[in-house]
Backbone as ProteinMPNN parsed JSONL, in Angstrom:
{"seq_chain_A": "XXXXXXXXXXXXXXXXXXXXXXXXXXXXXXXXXXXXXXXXXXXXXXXXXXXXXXXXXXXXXXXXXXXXXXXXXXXXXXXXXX", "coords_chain_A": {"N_chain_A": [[110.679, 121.798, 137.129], [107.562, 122.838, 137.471], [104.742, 120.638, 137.894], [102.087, 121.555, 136.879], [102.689, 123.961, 135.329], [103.954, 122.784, 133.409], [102.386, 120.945, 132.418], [100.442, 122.517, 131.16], [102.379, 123.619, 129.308], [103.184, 121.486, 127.489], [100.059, 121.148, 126.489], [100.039, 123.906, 124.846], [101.743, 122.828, 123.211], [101.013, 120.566, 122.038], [98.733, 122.135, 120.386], [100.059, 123.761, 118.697], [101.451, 122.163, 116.915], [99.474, 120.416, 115.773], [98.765, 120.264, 113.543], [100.638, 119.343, 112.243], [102.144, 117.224, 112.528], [101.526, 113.26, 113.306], [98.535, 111.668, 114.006], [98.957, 109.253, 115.802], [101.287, 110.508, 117.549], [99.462, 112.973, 117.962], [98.324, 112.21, 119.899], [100.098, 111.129, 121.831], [100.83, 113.351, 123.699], [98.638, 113.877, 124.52], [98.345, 111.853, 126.173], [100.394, 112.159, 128.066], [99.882, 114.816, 129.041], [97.8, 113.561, 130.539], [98.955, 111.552, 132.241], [100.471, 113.264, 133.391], [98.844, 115.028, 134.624], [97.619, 113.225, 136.786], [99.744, 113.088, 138.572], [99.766, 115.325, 140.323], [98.055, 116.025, 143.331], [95.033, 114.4, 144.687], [92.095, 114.541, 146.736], [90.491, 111.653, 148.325], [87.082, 110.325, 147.568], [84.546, 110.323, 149.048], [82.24, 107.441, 148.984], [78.764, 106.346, 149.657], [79.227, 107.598, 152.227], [80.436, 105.407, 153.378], [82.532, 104.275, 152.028], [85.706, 105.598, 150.686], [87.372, 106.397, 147.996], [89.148, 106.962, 144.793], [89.376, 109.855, 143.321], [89.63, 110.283, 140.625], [89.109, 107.755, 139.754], [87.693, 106.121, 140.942], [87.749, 103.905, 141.824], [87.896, 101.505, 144.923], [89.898, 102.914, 147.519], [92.803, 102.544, 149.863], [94.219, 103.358, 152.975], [95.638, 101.929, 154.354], [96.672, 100.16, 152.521], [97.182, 101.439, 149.521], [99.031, 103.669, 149.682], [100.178, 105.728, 148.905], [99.233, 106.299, 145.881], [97.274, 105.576, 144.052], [95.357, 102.924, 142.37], [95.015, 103.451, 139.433], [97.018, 105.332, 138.938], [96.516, 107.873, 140.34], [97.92, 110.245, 141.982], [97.116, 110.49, 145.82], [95.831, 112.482, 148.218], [96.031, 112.084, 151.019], [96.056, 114.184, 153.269], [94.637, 115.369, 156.342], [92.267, 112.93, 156.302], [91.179, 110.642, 157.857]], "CA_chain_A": [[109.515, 122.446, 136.559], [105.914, 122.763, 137.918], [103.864, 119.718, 137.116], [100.991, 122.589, 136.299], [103.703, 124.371, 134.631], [104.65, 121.039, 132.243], [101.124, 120.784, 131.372], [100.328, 124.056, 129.962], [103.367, 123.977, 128.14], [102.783, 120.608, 126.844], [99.209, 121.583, 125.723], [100.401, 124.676, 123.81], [102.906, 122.779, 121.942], [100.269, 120.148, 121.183], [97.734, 122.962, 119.575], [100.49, 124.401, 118.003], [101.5, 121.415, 116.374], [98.342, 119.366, 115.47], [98.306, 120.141, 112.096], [102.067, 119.056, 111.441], [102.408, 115.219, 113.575], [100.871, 112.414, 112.853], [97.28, 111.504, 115.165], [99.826, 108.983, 116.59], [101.634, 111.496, 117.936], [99.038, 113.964, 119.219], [97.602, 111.084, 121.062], [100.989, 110.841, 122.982], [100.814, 114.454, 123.903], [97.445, 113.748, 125.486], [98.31, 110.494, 127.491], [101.995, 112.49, 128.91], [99.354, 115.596, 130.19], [96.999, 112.791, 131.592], [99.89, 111.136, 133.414], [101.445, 114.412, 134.457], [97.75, 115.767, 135.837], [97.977, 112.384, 137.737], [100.646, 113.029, 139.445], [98.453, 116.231, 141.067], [97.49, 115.16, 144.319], [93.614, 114.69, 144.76], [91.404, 113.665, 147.976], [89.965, 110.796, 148.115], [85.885, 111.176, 147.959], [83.235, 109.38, 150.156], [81.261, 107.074, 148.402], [77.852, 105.708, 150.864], [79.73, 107.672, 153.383], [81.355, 104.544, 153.968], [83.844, 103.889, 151.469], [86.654, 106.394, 150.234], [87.02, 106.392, 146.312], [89.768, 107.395, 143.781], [88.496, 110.853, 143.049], [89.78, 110.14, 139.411], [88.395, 106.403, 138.436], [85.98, 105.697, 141.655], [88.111, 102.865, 142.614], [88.262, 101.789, 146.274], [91.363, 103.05, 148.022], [92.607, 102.026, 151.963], [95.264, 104.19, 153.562], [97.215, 101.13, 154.42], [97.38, 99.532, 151.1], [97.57, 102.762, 148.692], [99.68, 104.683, 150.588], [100.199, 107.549, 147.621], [98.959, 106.33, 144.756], [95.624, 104.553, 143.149], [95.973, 101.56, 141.043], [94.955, 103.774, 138.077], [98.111, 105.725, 139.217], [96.277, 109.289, 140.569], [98.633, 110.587, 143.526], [96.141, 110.26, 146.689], [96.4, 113.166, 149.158], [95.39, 111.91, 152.371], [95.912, 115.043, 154.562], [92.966, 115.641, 157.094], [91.776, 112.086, 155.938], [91.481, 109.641, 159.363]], "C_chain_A": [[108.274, 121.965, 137.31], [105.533, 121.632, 137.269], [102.489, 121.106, 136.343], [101.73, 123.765, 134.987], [103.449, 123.509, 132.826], [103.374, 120.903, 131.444], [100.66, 121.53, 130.858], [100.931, 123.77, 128.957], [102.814, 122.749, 127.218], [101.218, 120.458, 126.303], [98.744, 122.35, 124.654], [101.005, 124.161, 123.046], [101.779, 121.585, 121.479], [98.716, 120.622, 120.057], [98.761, 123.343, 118.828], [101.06, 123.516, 116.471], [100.569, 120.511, 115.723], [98.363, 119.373, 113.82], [99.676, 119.442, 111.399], [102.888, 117.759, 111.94], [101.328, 114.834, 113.075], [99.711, 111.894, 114.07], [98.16, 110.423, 116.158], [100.286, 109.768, 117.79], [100.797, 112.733, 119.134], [98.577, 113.35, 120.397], [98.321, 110.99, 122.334], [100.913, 111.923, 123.7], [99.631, 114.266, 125.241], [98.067, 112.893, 126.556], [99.635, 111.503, 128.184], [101.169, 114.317, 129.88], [98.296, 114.588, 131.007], [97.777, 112.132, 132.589], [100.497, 112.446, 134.213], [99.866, 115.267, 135.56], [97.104, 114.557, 137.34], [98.651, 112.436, 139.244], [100.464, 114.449, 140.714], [97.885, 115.559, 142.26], [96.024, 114.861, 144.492], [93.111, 114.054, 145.77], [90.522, 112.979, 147.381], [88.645, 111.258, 148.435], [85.098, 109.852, 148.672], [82.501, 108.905, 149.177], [79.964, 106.428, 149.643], [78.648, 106.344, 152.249], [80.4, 106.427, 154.245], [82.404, 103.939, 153.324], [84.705, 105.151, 150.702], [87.437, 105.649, 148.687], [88.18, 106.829, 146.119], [88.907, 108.26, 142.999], [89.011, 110.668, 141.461], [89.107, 109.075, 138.464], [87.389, 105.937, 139.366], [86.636, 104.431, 142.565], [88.312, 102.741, 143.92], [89.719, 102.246, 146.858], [91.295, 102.832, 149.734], [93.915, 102.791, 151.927], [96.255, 103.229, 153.564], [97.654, 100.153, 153.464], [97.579, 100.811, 150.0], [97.794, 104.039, 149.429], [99.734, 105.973, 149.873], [99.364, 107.222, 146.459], [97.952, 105.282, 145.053], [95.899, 103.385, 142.31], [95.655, 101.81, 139.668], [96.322, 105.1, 138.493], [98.081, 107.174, 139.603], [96.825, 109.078, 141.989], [97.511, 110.874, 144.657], [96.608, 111.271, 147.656], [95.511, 113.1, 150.381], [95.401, 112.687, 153.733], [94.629, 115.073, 154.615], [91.902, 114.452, 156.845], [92.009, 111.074, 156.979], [91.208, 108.497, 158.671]], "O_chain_A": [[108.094, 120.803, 137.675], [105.899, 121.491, 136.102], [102.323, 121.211, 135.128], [101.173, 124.182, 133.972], [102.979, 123.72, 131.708], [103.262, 120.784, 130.224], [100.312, 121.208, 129.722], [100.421, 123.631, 127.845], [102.059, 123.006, 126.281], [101.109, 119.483, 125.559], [97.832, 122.133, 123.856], [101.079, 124.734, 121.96], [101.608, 121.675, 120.263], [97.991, 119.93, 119.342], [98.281, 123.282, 117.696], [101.095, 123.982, 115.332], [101.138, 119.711, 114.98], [97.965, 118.466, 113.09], [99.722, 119.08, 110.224], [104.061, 117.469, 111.703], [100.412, 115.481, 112.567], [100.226, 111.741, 115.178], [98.093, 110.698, 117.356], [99.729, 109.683, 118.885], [101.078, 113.17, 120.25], [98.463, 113.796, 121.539], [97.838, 110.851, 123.458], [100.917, 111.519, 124.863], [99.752, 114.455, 126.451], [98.247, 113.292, 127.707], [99.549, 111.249, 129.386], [101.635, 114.843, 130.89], [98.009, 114.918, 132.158], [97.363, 112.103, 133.748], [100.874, 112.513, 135.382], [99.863, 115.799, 136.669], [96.488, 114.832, 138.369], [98.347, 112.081, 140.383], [101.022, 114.433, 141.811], [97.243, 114.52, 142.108], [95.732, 116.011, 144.164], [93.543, 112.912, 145.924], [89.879, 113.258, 146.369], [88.498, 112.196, 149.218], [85.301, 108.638, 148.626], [82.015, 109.72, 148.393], [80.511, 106.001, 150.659], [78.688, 105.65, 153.265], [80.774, 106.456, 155.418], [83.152, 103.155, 153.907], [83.935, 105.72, 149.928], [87.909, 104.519, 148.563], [88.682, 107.242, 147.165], [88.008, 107.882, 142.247], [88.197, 111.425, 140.931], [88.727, 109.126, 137.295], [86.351, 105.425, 138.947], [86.219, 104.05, 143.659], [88.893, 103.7, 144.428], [90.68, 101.646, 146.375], [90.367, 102.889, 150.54], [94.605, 102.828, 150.908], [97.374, 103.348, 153.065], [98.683, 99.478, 153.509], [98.793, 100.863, 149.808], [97.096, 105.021, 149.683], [99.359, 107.067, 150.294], [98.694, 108.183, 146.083], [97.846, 104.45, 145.953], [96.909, 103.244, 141.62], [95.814, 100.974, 138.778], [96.019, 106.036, 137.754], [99.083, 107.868, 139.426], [96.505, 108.258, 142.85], [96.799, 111.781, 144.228], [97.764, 111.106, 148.047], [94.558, 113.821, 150.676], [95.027, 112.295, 154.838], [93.749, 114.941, 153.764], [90.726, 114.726, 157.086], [93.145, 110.6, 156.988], [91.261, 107.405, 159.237]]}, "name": "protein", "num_of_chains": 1, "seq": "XXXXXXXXXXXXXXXXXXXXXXXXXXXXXXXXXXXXXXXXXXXXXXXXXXXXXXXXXXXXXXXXXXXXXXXXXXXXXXXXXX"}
């Protein structure tokens, strides 16, 4: 299944449900589309034009220590990125 897919679905079933789970519950719903829109690749952004960011939390990232991933765990897509 589509990650973009997965999260739709899993957004409809947590509107459809909200009134019938416990806030527990919808909470998990949330955190399992925030990990799955994670896993979404995203370019890294320029901060001072001299440092390259975690377009999700800001954190620094280096090509040769976070090879895919961020240390808040957003997939890093370093095409066209020297």
């Amino acid at each position: 299944m589509e990650i973009e897919k997965a999260i739709k679905l899993l957004k409809a079933d947590k509107n459809l449900i909200s009134r019938k789970v416990t806030r527990h519950t919808f909470y998990e719903y949330e955190e399992a589309v925030q990990a799955l829109e994670k896993q979404i690749p995203k370019k890294p952004v320029w901060r001072h034009d001299t440092q390259l960011c975690c377009s999700n939390c800001g954190a620094a990232v280096y090509r040769d220590v976070h090879w895919n991933y961020c240390q808040c765990g957003q997939k890093i897509d370093w095409e066209d990125e020297q």
